[in-house]
C-alpha positions in Angstrom: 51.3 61.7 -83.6 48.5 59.8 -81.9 45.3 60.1 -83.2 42.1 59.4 -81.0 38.9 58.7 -81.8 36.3 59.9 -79.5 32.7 59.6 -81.7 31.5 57.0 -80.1 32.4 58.7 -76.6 30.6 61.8 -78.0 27.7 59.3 -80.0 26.8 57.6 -76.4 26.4 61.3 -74.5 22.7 61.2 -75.4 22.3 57.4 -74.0 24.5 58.2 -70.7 22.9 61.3 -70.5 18.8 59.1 -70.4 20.4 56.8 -68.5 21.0 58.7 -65.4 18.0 61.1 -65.9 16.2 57.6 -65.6 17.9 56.6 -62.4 17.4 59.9 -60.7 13.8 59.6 -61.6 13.8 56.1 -60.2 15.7 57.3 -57.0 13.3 60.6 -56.5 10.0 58.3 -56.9 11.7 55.6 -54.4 12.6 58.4 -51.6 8.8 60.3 -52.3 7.5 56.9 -51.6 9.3 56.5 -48.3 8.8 59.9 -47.2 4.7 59.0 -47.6 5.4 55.8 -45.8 6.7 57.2 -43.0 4.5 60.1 -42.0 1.8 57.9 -42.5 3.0 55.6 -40.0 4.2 58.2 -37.7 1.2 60.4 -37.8 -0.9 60.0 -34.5 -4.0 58.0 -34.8 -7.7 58.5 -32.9 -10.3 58.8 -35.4 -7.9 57.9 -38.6 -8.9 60.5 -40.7 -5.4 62.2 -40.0 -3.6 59.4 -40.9 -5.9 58.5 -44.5 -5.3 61.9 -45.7 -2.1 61.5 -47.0 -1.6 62.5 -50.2 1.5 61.5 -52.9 2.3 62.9 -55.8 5.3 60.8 -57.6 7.7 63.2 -59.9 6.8 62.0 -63.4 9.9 63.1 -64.9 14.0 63.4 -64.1 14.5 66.2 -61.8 11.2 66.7 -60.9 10.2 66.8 -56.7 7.6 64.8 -55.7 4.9 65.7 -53.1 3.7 64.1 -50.1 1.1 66.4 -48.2 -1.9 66.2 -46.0 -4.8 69.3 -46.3 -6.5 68.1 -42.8 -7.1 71.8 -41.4 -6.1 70.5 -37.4 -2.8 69.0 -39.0 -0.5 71.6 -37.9 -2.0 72.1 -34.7 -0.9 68.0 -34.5 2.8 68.7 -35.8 3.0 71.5 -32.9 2.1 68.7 -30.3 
């Protein structure tokens, strides 16, 4: 009979388990951040105002969204064309 020893598989669950809750955060705040670069370069520019009222909003935590938005009231009216 073989006997296998598996706790310190089941011990390290917790660290694996912060571990990739820490890179997802990482990854989320990275692609948040790129979504906010590029609608700020890509949004049209006359007075600015459009463009400077960008807002981000990083997740804080694993498996959180983050938020990139603009509240300028003419903004959809821009996205229409």
């Amino acid at each position: 009979m073989i006997k296998i020893d598996l706790s310190e598989i089941i011990a390290a669950k917790p660290i694996v388990a912060n571990m990739v809750a820490d890179a997802e955060l990482e990854a989320a705040k990275k692609i948040t951040q790129d979504v906010y670069k590029n609608v700020v370069h890509a949004s049209p520019v006359d007075t600015n105002k459009f463009r400077q009222s960008w807002q981000i909003v990083e997740p804080t935590a694993a498996f959180q969204d983050g938020q990139v938005y603009n509240n300028v009231p003419y903004g959809p009216a821009l996205a229409k064309g």
